[in-house]
C-alpha positions as CSV (number, residue, x, y, z in Angstrom):
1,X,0.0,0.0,0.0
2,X,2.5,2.3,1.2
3,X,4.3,2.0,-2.7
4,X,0.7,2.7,-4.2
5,X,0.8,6.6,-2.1
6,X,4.3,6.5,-3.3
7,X,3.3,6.4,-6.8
8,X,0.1,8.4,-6.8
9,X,1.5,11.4,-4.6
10,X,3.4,12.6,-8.1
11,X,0.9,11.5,-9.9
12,X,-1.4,13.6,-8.3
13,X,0.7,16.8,-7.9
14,X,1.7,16.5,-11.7
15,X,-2.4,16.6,-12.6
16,X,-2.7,19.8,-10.1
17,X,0.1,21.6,-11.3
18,X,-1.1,20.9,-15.0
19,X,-4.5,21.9,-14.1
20,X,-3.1,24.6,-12.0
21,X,-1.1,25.9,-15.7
22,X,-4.0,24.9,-18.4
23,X,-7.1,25.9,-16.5
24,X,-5.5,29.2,-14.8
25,X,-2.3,30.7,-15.9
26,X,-2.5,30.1,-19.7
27,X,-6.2,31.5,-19.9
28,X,-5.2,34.3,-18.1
29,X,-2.1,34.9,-19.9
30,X,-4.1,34.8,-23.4
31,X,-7.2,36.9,-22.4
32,X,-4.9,39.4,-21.2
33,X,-2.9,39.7,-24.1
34,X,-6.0,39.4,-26.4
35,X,-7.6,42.3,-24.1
36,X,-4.7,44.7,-24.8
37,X,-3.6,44.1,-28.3
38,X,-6.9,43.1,-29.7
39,X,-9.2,44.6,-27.3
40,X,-11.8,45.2,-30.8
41,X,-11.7,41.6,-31.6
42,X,-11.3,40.4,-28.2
43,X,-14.9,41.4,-27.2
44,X,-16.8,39.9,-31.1
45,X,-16.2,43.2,-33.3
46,X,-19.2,44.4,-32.3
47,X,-20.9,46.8,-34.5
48,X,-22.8,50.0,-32.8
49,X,-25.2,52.7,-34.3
50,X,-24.7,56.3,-33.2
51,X,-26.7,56.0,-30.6
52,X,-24.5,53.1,-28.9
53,X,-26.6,50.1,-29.7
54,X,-25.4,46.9,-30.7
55,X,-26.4,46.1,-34.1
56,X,-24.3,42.6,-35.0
57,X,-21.0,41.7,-34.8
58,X,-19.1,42.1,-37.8
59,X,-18.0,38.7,-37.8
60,X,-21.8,36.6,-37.8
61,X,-24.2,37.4,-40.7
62,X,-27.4,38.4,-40.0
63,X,-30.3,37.2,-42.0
64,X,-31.7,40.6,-44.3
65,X,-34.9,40.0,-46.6
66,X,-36.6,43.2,-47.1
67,X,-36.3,44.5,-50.4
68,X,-34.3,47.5,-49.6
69,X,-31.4,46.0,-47.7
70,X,-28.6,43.8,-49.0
71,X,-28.7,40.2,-49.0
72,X,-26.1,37.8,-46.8
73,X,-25.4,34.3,-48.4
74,X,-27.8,31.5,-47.6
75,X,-26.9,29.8,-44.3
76,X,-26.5,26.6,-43.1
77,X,-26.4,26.9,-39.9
78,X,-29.3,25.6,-37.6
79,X,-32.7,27.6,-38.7
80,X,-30.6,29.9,-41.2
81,X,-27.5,32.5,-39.6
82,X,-28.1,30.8,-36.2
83,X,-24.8,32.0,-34.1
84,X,-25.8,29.2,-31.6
85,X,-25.2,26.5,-34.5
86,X,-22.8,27.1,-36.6
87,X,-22.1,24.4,-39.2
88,X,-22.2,23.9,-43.1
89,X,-24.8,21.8,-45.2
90,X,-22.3,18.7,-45.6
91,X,-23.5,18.3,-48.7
92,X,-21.1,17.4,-51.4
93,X,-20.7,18.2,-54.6
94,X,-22.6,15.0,-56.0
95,X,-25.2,15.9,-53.2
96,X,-28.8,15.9,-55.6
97,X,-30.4,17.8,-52.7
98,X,-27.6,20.4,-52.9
99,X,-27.7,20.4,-56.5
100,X,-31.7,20.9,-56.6
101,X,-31.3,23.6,-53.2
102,X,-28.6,25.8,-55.7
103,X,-31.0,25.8,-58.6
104,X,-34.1,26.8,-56.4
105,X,-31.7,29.6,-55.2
106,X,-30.7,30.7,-58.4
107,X,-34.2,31.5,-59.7
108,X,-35.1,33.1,-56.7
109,X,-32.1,35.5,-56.8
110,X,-32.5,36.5,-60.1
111,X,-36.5,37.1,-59.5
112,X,-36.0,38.9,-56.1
113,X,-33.1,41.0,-57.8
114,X,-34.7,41.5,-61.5
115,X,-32.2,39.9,-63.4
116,X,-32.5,38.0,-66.4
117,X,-33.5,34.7,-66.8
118,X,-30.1,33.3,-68.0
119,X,-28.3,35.9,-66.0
120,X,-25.2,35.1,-64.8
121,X,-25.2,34.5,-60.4
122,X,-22.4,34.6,-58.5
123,X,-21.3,31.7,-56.3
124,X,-21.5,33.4,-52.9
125,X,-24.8,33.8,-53.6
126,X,-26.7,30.8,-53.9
127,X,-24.3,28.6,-51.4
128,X,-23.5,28.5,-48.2
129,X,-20.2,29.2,-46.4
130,X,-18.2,26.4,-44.6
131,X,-19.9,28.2,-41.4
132,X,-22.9,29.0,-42.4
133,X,-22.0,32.9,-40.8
134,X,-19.8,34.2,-43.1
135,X,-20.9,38.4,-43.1
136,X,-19.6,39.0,-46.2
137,X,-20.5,38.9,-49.7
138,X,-18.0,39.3,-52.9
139,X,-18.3,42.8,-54.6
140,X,-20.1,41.2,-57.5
141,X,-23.1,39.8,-55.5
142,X,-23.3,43.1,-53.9
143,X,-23.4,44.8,-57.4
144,X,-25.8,42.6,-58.7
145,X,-28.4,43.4,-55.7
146,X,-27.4,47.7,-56.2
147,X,-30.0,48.1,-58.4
148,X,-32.9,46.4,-56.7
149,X,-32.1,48.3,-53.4
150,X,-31.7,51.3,-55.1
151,X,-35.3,50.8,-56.1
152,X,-36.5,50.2,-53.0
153,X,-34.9,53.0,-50.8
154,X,-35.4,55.5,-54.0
155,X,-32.0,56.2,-54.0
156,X,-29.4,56.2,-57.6
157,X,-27.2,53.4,-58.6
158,X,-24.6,55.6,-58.3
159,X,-24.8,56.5,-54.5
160,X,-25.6,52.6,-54.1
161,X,-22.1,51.9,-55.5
162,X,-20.5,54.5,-53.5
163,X,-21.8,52.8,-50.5
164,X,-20.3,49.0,-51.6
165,X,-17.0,50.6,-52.4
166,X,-16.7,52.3,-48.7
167,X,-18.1,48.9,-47.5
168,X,-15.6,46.7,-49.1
169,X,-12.6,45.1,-47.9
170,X,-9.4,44.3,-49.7
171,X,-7.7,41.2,-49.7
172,X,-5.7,40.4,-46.7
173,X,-2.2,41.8,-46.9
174,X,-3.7,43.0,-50.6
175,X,-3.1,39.6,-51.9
176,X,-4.7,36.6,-49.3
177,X,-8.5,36.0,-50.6
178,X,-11.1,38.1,-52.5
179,X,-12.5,41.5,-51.6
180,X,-15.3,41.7,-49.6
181,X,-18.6,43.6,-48.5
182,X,-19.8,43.5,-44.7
183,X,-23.7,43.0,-45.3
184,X,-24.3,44.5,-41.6
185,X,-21.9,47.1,-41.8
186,X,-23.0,48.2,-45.3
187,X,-26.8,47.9,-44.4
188,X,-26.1,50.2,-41.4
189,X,-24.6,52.5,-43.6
190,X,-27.6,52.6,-45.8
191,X,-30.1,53.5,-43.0
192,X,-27.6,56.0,-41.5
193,X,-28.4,58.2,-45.4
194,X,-31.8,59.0,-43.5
């Protein structure tokens, strides 16, 4: 017995010390860093109006369908841009359901956004992100939903495009991935023209 508590005392102390270092001093360590460099990101990239209210975070879609705001990509996740659930369709790309669901959104893009029937769609539109949150659309989704918006909120094209350019990122380091448009951030912009 006694060589048992011999072998279990290190045992033991190894675990609390560990424990001690992975549940305590490396969280702590992290947050505190992540506080002081990143303090934005550290606490979701939320997104205010002027009046201080939280509006989104500018990294979660949100799901817009009224005529004169800007479309996100179709989600995946749980009942459609559910922060809670997260996740893709898992559909691959011999998937017959997937291929029937991108079909169903093609027509209904082109009809909610008056294009032609043998209109070109981009990609981001119709499927959904490896998340099913991603905020952004590419530039050319956002174009091809300017004029329908512009409708809507009686506004021109032209101040519609001035809005997507302010709204859209570049690439990362101007070279890492596509440029981008924030849907919340450039929806927000379009209600703050009041």
């Amino acid at each position: 017995m006694k060589a048992l508590f011999s072998e279990l005392r290190p045992a033991i102390s190894a675990t609390l010390v560990l424990a001690a270092v992975t549940c305590g001093a490396y969280p702590l360590l992290v947050t505190s860093i992540a506080q002081t460099a990143f303090k934005e990101k550290a606490k979701g990239s939320l997104i205010t109006d002027k009046d201080g209210t939280v509006r989104g975070s500018a990294l979660l879609s949100q799901n817009f369908t009224a005529e004169n705001y800007f479309h996100p990509r179709p989600s995946a996740a749980g009942n459609g841009h559910d922060a809670a659930s997260s996740s893709g369709s898992n559909l691959g790309p011999t998937s017959q359901k997937l291929h029937n669901a991108i079909k169903e959104r093609i027509a209904a893009y082109r009809t909610t956004n008056g294009l032609a029937a043998d209109a070109k769609v981009p990609a981001d539109a119709v499927t959904a992100s490896g998340c099913g949150l991603d905020p952004h659309i590419s530039v050319k989704n956002a174009e091809a939903q300017a004029a329908r918006v512009a409708k809507a909120r009686n506004l021109s094209l032209e101040k519609i495009k001035e809005l997507i350019a302010a709204n859209t990122t570049k690439p990362d380091l101007g070279i890492l991935g596509d440029a981008g448009v924030n849907v919340l951030k450039l929806n927000l912009a379009l209600d703050a023209l009041k």
